[in-house]
C-alpha positions in Angstrom: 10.8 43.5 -9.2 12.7 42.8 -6.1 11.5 38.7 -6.6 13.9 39.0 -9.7 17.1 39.0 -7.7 16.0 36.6 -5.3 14.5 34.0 -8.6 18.1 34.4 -10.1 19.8 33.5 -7.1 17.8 30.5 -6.9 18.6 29.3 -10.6 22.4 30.0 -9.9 22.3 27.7 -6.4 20.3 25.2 -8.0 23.0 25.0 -11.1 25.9 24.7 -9.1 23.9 22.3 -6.9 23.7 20.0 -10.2 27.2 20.6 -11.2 28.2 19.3 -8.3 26.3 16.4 -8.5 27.4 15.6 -12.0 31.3 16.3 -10.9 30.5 13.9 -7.8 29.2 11.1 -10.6 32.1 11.6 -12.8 34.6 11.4 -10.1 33.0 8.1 -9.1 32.8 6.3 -12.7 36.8 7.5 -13.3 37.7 6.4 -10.0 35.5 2.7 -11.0 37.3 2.8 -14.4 40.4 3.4 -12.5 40.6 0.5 -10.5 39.0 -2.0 -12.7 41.8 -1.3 -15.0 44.2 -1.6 -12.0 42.8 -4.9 -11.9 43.5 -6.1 -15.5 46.5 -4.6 -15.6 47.6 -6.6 -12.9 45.8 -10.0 -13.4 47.1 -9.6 -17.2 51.0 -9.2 -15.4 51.5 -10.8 -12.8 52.0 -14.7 -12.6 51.8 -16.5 -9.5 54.6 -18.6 -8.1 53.6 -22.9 -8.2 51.9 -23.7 -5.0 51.9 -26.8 -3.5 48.8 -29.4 -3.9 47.0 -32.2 -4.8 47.5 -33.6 -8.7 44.5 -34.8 -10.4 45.1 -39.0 -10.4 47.7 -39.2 -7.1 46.9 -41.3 -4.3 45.5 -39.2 -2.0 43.6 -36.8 -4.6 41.6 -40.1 -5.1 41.2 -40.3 -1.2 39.8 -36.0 -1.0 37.4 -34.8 -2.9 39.5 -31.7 -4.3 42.6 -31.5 -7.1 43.7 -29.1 -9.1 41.5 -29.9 -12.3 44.8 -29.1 -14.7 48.2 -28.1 -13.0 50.1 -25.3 -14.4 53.1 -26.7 -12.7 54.5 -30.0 -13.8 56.7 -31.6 -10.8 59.8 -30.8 -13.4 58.9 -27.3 -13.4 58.7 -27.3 -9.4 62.0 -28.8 -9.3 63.8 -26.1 -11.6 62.6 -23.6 -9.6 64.1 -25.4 -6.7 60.7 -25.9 -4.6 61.0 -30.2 -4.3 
């Protein structure tokens, strides 16, 4: 009878051994969840600012080998915003 105490025991340590492990997981997959949607949240708001470069058919984009493909800034736009 005294292997009773000692077998419930176990069971108890090994159940909050398990809880823990399943709190540890669901910690980690909220904070996963967390910052991916950080990272929509943010790529879905923000908008960068028109950065200087290469246009697709200017001289020297025909001279390098890389161009922006499809500018979101026209050289109007650039101008309005005061940048050239």
């Amino acid at each position: 009878m005294s292997s009773m105490p000692a077998k419930t025991a176990s069971i108890r340590t090994a159940s909050k051994r398990k809880a823990v492990i399943w709190l540890a997981v669901a910690f980690g997959l909220l904070a996963l969840f967390a910052a991916n949607g950080h990272l929509v949240y943010v790529a879905m708001t923000s908008q960068p600012d028109c950065v200087d470069h290469i246009r697709q058919g200017e001289m020297s984009a025909m001279q390098s080998r890389f161009s922006a493909a499809r500018s979101a800034c026209s050289p109007e736009k650039r101008r309005e915003m005061g940048d050239g």
